[in-house]
C-alpha positions in Angstrom: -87.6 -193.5 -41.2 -85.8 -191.2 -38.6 -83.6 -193.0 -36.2 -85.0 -193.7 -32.6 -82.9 -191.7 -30.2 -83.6 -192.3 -26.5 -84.1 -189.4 -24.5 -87.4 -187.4 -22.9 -89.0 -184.1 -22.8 -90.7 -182.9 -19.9 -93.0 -180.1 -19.6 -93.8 -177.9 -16.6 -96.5 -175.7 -16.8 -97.9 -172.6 -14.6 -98.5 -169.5 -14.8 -96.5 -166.6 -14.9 -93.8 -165.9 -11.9 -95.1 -169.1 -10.4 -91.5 -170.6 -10.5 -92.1 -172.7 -13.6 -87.6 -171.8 -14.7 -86.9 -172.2 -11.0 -88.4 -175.7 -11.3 -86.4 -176.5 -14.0 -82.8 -175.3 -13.4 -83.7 -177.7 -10.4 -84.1 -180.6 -11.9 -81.4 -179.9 -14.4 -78.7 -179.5 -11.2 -80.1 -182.7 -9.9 -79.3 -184.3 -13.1 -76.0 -183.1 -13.4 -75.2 -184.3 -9.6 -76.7 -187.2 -10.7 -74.0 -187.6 -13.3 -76.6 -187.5 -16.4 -75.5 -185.7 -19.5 -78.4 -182.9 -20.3 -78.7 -180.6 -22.5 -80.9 -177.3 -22.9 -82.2 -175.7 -25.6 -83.6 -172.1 -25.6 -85.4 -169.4 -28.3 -82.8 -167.2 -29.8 -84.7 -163.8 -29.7 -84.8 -164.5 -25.6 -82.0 -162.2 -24.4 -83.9 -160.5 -21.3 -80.8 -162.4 -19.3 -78.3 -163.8 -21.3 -77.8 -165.4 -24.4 -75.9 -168.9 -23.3 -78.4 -169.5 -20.3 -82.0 -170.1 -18.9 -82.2 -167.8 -16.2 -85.1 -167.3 -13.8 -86.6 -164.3 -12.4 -84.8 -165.2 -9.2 -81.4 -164.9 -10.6 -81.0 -169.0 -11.0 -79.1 -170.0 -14.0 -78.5 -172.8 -16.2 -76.3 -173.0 -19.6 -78.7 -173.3 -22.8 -77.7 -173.5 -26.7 -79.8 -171.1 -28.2 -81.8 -172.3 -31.7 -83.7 -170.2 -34.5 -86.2 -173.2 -34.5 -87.2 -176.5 -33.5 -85.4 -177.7 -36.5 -82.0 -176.5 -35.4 -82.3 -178.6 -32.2 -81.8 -182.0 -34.1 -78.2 -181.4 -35.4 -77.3 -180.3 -31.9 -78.4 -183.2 -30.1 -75.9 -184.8 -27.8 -75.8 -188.7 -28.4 -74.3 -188.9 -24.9 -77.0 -186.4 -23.4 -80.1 -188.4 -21.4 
């Protein structure tokens, strides 16, 4: 049985250019301000920006850890991360 580890996934959905990475790199900041430990996770083969972040069209950024696939995201999880 795999361990239960607190945490939650959120999903924001639109369609394209509709400020769907804008949306998020908000609520990451707010997090962070908010003193919660996050952590993002991104597709490898996405390098249209950079590598180590989620960037939106806008030119917003946020650090990610890119993964390979879903599985790789396990091993990486932060138990301090909310």
């Amino acid at each position: 049985m795999t361990p239960h580890i607190p945490g939650s996934v959120e999903v924001i959905c639109g369609s394209m250019f509709s400020g769907k990475t804008d949306e998020l790199i908000r609520r990451l900041r707010r997090a962070t301000i908010a003193r919660q430990r996050v952590q993002v996770f991104k597709p490898a083969v996405d390098v249209r920006y950079a590598v180590e972040k989620v960037t939106s069209h806008a030119g917003n950024d946020f650090a990610a850890i890119p993964v390979e696939k879903a599985a790789d995201i396990r091993p990486r999880l932060d138990k301090e991360a909310t």
